[in-house]
N, C-alpha and C positions, 0 to 999 in steps of 0.2 A: 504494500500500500504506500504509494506515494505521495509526499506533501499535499498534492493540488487534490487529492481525493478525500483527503482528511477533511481540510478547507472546505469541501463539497459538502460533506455530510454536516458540518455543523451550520454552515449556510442557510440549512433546513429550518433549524430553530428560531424559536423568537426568545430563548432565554435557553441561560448555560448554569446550570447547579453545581457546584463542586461541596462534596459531601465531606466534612473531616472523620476521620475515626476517632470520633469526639463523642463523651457522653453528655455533651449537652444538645446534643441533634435527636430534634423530633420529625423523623423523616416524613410519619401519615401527617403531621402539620405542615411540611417543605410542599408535598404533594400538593395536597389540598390549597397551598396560597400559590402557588406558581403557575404561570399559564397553561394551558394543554399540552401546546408546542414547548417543550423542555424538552433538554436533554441533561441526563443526569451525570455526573462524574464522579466517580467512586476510583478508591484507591485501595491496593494491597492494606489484608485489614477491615476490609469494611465487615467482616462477620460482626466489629463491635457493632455496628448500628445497625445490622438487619437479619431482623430476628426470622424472617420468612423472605422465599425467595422475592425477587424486587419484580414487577412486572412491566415497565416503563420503558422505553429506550433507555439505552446507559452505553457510554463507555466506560470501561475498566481501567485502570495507570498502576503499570505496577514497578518497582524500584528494579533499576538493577544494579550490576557491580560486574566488577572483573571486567573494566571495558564494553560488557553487554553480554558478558557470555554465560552468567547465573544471572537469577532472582536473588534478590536482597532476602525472600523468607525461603523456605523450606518449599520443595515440590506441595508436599501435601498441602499447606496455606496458598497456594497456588490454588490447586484444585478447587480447593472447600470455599475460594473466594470466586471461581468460575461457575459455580453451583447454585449461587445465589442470585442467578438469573434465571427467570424462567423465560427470557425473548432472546436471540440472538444479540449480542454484543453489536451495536455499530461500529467499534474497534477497541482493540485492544492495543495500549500506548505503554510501550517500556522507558521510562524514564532517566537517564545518565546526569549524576548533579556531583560531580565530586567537591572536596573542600574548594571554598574559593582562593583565587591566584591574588599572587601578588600585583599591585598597580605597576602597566608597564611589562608586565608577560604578555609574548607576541599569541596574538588569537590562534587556532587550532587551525589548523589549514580546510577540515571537511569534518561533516557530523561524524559519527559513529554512528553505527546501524547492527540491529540485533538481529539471532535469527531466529530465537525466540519468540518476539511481539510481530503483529502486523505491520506497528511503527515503531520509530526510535525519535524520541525527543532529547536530543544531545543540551541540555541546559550550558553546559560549557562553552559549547561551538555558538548557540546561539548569544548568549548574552555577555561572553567573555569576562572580565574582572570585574562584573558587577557588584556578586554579593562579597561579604565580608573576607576578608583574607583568613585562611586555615581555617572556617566554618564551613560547614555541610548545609546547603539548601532542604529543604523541606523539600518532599516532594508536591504536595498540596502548592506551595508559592512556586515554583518551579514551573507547574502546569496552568496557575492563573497567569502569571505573567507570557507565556506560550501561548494562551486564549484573546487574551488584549490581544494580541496580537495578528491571531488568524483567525477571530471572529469580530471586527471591530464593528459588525453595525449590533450585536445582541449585547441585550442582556446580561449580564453577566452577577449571577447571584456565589456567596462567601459562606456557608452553612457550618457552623461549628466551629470558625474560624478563632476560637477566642485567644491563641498564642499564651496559655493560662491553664497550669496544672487543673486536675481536676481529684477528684477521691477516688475514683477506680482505674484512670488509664495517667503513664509516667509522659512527662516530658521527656525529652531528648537533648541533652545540656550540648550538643555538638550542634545543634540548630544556634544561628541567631536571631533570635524570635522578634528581639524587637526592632532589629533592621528591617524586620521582614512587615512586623504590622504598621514600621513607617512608612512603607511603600504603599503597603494596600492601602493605609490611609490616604494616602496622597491619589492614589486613584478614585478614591470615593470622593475623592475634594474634585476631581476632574469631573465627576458624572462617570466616569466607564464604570466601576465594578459597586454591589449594593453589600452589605454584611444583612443576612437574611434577617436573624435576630433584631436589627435594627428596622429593618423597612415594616415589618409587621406586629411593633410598639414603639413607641416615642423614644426615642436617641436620650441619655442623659444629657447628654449637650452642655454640661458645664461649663465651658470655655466660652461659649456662646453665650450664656446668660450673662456668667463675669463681662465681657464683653459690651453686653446692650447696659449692666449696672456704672460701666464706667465707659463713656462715651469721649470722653478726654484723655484716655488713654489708647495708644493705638494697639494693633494686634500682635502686633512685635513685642513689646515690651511687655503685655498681658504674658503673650507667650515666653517670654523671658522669665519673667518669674515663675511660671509655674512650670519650669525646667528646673529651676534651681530647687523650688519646693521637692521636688519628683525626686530628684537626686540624692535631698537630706531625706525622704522616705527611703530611696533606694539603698542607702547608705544602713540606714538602721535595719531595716530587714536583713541586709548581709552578713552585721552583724549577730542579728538572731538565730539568723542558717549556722554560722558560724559555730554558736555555742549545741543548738541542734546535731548537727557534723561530728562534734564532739562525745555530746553524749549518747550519741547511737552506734559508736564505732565498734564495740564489743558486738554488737547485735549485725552490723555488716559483714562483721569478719564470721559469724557464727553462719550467716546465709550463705556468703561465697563458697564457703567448707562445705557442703552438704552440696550448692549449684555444681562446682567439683565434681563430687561424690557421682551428683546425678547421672555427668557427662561423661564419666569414666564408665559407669557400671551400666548407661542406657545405649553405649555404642555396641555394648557385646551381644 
């Protein structure tokens, strides 16, 4: 499958869903507020958010590695995540996003292509030293920024998107998260892409109210402060990880020993 056929099929739609493997996605509410014409976008993973097969158009994005020549999971989470379609795939997209280069690494000369997926989205080739140096892209931002791009007249919906631990699924400390929800923010400031959770309740919009309360102050400097504010919060919190980190290390080293154990005595 080649680019301009991809392009085709999304062309189709009047809105693009990108689903996270987030347990704050209420997908029968995604369904139900989105136009008919969706197309949905799910990632290796998505068994967290669907509990029964999905019956929609969908594409599937799954991680790779090794250049393209594995899945980032296991055959079987392959499978079990191909299963949870009950309609043909409009495609299947393998993703390539290694850590981000240095500023000033010369661009990749030509994508990478798997022989794995139908497609390969070389994030590297395309966007070159974009994201953060020695950070790993998400695959989720990876593929929105891919879609800006080769669907620019849709829709384009954010579902789950929150870049924010939750109590049953881990962050990935090799992501830079909040480079990443600067970006998409700056897309929502454009008009291209919507954060679903936001378009179907009222945005807290803080900065916006602060804003209309001080009309003598411009957006710069509002914004300026509330950098600095963010920073002495971000500061204290690392602090409290910090002593957290601490006192759970008995209890990490107790997990690792047994993850060990597991991988040793589940290979035979």
């Amino acid at each position: 499958m080649e680019a301009k056929d991809v392009e085709a099929i999304l062309s189709e739609y009047e809105a693009l869903a990108l689903i996270a493997n987030s347990e704050g996605v209420d997908i029968g509410a995604v369904m139900r507020a989105l136009p008919e014409r969706t197309l949905f976008v799910f990632f290796n993973g998505c068994a967290k958010v669907l509990a029964r097969p999905f019956e929609k158009d969908a594409i599937l994005c799954q991680r790779l590695i090794s250049g393209g020549t594995r899945f980032l999971t296991s055959q079987k989470h392959v499978d079990r995540a191909r299963a949870l379609f009950s309609r043909p795939l409009k495609a299947e997209i393998g993703v390539l996003a290694e850590r981000g280069a240095l500023e000033g690494t010369p661009r990749m000369a030509a994508p990478r292509r798997s022989a794995l997926v139908q497609h390969t989205l070389d994030f590297d080739h395309e966007f070159g030293s974009l994201y953060t140096a020695r950070r790993m892209p998400t695959t989720g931002f990876a593929v929105a920024l891919w879609l800006l791009e080769k669907a620019p007249h849709s829709k384009v919906f954010l579902c789950g998107f929150t870049g924010a631990a939750g109590s049953r699924f881990d962050i990935i400390v090799e992501h830079d998260w909040t480079f990443e929800q600067i970006m998409l923010r700056c897309f929502v400031k454009r008009g291209r892409i919507q954060f679903f959770e936001e378009s179907v309740s009222e945005p807290a919009g803080a900065l916006e109210r602060v804003c209309a309360h001080f009309p003598d102050l411009s957006e710069a400097t509002i914004a300026l402060i509330a950098s600095n504010v963010l920073a002495n919060r971000h500061t204290a919190v690392e602090r409290q990880v910090a002593k957290l980190w601490a006192t759970t290390k008995l209890q990490r080293r107790i997990r690792s020993f047994f993850k060990r154990i597991r991988l040793r005595y589940g290979e035979r």
